[in-house]
C-alpha positions, -999 to +999 in steps of 0.1 A: +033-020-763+004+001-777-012+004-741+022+018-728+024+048-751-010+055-747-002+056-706+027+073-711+016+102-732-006+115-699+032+121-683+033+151-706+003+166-690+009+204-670+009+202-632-022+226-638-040+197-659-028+172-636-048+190-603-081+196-624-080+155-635-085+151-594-124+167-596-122+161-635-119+122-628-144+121-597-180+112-610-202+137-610-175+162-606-191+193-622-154+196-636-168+216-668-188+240-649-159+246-627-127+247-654-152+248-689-149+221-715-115+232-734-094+224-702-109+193-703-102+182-735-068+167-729-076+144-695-106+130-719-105+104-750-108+124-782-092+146-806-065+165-786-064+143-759-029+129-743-049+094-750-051+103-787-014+116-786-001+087-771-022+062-796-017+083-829+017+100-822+040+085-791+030+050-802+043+054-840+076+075-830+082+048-802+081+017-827+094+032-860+126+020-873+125+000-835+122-034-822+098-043-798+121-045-770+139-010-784+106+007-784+104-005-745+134+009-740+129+040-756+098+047-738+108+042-703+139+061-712+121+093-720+087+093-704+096+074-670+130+078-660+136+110-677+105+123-657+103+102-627+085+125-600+059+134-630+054+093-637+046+090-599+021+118-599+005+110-631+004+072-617-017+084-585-038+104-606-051+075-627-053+052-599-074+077-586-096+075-620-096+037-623-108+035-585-142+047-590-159+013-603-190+015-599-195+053-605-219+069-579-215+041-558-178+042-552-181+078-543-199+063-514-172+031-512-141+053-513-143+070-482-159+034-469-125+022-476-110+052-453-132+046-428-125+007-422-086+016-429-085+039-400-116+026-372-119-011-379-100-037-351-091-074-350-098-103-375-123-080-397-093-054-402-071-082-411-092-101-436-104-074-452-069-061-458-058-093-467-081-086-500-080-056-502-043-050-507-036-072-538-063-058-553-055-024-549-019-034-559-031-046-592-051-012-592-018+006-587-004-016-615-029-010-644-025+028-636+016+027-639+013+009-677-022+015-688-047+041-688-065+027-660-105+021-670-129+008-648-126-026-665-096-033-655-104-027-612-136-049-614-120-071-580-127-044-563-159-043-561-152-069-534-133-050-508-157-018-516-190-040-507-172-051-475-166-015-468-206-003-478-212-032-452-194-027-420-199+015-424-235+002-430-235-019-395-212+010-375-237+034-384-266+012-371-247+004-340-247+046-334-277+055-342-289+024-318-265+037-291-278+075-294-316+072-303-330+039-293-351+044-263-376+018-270-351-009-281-366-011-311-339-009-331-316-029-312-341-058-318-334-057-354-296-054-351-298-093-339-309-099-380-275-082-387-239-100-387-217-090-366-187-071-380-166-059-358 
């Protein structure tokens, strides 16, 4: 129940504080330089925080004089249904934040993903989506009812590295295609797999 207020006190957030948390919530955004540290304050984890309002404030007034179930109630009531289009922005927002495992990296993986969503063909596409939906589902799931760390999106790493891997091979095949006159290259594409 705890994890619920503490997710649903970021519904309370301005629209204005919703669009900085997309660069705030990128690594290496440069967020502060951009928007300076107080604007900050409430996307983060400390004092003044919607994390800190939702664990010392939303979590008491949800379960006081309340039964478990009641407090459920009480909370999807008034931070979900009364609020609905704010809940679904808010939701994409920390999916967005609890997408980046792997920090630098999946700044790299993300647009990976794009890539093989849109270009890749055949039994590759297939598979791949075939993990990489549930896991993203989950993804979409921990952001809905939780605050949506890192921790909790470790699967993805799988889909991410298959990404990294056939952007990694695509990119091989151009530069083979648009440079290699001595076929140098193309010999050591035969170490690769073949992705397609």
């Amino acid at each position: 129940m705890s994890s619920l207020s503490h997710r649903l006190a970021f519904n309370l957030m301005s629209w204005r504080e919703w669009g900085i948390g997309w660069i705030y919530y990128l690594p290496l955004s440069g967020a502060q330089r951009l928007f300076g540290a107080e604007a900050l304050v409430p996307l983060g984890w400390d004092e003044g925080s919607y994390y800190e309002y939702g664990r010392d404030v939303l979590d008491r007034m949800a379960n006081e004089g309340r039964t478990i179930l009641e407090a459920r109630a009480y909370l999807l009531s008034e931070y979900v249904f009364a609020m609905p289009i704010k809940f679904i922005a808010v939701t994409l927002l920390l999916l967005w934040r609890g997408i980046f495992v792997g920090h630098v990296v999946a700044m790299l993986a993300v647009p990976c993903v794009a890539a093989v969503m849109l270009f890749a063909k055949g039994d590759f596409w297939r598979r791949w989506m075939f993990i990489f939906l549930p896991v993203f589902f989950m993804a979409a799931v921990n952001a809905a009812l939780s605050v949506s760390l890192y921790r909790y999106n470790l699967p993805i790493i799988v889909p991410y590295s298959l990404a990294l891997i056939w952007v990694g091979i695509w990119l091989v095949d151009f530069l083979i295609a648009k440079f290699d006159h001595i076929g140098f290259l193309a010999t050591a594409r035969t170490f690769l797999p073949a992705m397609r």
